[in-house]
C-alpha positions as CSV (number, residue, x, y, z in Angstrom):
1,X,0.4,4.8,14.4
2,X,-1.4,7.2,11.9
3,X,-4.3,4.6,12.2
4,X,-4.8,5.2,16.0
5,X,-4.3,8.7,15.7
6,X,-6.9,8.6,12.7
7,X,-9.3,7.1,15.3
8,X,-8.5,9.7,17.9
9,X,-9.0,12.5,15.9
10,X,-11.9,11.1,14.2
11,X,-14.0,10.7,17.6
12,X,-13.0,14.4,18.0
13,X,-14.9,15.2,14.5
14,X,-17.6,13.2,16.0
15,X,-18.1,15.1,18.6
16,X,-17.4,18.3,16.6
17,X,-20.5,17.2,14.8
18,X,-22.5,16.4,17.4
19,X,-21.8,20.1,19.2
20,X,-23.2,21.3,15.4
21,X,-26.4,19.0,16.1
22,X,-26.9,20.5,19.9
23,X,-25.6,23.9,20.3
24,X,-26.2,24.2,23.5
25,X,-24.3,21.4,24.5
26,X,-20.9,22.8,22.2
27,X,-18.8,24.9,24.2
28,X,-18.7,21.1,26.4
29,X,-18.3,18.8,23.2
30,X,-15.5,21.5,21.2
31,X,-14.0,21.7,24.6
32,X,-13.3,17.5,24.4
33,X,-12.9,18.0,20.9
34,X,-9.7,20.0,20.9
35,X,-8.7,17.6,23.8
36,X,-9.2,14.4,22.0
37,X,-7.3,15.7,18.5
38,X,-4.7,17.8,20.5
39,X,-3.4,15.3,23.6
40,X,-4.5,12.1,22.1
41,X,-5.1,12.8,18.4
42,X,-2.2,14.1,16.9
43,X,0.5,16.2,19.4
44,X,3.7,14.9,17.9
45,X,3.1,13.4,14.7
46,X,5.3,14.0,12.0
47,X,4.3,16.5,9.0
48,X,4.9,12.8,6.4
49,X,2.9,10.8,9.1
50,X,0.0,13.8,8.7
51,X,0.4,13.9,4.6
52,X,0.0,10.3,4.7
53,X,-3.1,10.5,6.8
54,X,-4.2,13.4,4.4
55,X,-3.4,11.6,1.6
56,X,-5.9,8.1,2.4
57,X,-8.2,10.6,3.5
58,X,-8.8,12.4,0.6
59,X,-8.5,8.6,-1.7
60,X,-11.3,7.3,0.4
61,X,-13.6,10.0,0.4
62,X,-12.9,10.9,-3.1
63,X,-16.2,8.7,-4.5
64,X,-18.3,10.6,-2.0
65,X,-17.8,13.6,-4.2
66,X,-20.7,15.0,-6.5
67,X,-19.9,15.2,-10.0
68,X,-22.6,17.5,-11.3
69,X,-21.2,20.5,-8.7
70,X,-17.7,20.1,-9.2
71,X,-17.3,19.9,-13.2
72,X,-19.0,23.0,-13.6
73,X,-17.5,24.7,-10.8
74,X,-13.8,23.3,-12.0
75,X,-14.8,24.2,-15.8
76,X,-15.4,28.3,-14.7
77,X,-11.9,28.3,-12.7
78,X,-10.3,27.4,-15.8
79,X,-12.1,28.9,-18.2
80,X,-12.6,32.4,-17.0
81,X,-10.3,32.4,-13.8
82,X,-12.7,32.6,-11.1
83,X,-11.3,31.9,-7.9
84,X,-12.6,28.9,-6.1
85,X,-12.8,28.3,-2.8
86,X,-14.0,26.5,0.3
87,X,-15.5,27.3,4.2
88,X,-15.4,24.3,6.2
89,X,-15.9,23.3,9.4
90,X,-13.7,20.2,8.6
91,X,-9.8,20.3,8.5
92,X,-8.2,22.3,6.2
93,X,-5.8,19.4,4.8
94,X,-8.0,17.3,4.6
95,X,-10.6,19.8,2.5
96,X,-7.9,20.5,0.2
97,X,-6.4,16.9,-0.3
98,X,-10.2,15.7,-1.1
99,X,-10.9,18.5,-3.4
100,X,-7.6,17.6,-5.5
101,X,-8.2,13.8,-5.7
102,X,-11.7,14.8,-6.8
103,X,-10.2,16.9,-9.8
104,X,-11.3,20.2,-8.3
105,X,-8.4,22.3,-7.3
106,X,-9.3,25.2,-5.1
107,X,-7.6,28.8,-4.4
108,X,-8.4,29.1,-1.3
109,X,-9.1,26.7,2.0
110,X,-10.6,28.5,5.1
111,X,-11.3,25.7,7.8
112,X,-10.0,24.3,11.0
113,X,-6.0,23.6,10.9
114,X,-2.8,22.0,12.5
115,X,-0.5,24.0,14.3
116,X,3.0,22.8,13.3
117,X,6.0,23.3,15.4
118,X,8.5,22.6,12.7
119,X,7.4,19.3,11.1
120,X,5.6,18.2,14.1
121,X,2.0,18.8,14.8
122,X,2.0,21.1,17.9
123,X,-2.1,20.6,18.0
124,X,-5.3,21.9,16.3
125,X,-7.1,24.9,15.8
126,X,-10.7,25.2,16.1
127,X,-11.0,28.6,14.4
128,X,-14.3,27.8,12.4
129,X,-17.4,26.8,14.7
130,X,-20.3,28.4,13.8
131,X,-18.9,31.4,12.4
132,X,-18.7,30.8,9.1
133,X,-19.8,34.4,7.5
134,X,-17.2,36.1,9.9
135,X,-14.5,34.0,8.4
136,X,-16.4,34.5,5.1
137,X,-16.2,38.6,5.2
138,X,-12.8,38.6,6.9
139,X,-11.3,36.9,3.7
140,X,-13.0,38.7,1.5
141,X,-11.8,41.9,2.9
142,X,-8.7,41.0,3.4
143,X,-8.7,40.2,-0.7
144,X,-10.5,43.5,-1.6
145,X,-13.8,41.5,-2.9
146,X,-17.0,42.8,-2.8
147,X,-19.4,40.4,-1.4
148,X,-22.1,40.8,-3.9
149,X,-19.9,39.7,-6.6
150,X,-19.3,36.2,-4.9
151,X,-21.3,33.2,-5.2
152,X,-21.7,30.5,-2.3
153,X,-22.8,27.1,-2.4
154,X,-24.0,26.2,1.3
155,X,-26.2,22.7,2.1
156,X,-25.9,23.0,5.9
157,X,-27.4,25.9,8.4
158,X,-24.3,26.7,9.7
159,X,-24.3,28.5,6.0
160,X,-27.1,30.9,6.4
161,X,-24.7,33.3,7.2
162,X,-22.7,33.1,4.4
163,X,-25.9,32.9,2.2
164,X,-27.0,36.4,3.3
165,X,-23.7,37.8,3.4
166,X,-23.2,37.4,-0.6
167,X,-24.8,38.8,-3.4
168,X,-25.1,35.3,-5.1
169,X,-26.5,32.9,-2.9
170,X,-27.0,29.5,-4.0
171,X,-28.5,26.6,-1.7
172,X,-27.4,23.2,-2.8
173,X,-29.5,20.3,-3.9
174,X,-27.7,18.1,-1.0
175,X,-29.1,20.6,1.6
176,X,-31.5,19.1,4.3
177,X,-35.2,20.2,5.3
């Protein structure tokens, strides 16, 4: 069952990244998006049946992860108790799961989400599109943190924002032309 569901939900992160690669088109492909995860995707699956999901997720991706970014990163979180964090367009669980198996813990997740009625998924939450530096300045605030004390890794445009908004920017060697 969490296999079909996977599939589901995983055309609907296909067509999340396709509305990314033609904005034009995205109000139409986030519209079948949220459908697809939502009525067919994941409405109704238990919160176990989601962590177990989660879980292979986060195992399979887990090789995918770059080694030279996240040892350093991990090293000033425990060394000198920076907060670490991510902004994703993906799904928060997911983010976080894959960030743990990869032996980089994180304070902080903003990123799309599950609405839970209880310990059933009630449906999903595009709340991260292509405003990423809202989000960004809205969590900041909401901590008290200046933005030109924070540093942020971006290798995507939908970043750009969030590279002017800080006072450290940092583009990543993974970014494309």
């Amino acid at each position: 069952r969490v296999g079909w569901r996977g599939c589901r939900a995983g055309r609907g992160y296909r067509r999340q990244f396709l509305a990314r690669r033609a904005p034009l088109r995205a109000p139409k492909y986030l519209g079948k998006t949220v459908d697809a995860i939502d009525e067919k995707g994941c409405r109704g699956t238990r919160r176990e049946e989601l962590g177990a999901y989660v879980a292979e997720y986060a195992r399979r991706i887990q090789p995918r992860r770059e080694r030279r970014l996240r040892e350093p990163l991990r090293r000033a979180r425990e060394q000198f108790g920076i907060p670490l964090g991510s902004v994703s367009l993906g799904c928060r669980p997911g983010i976080a799961a894959a960030l743990d198996v990869a032996g980089c813990p994180v304070d902080f997740v903003l990123a799309n989400d599950f609405e839970m009625d209880g310990d059933v998924v009630d449906g999903f939450r595009f709340e991260i599109t292509d405003n990423k530096a809202d989000v960004l300045a809205a969590y900041l605030a909401e901590q008290n943190v200046d933005p030109a004390d924070v540093m942020y890794i971006g290798d995507s445009p939908q970043d750009e924002g969030c590279l002017q908004l800080v006072g450290m920017p940092v583009l990543s060697f993974w970014a494309a032309d």
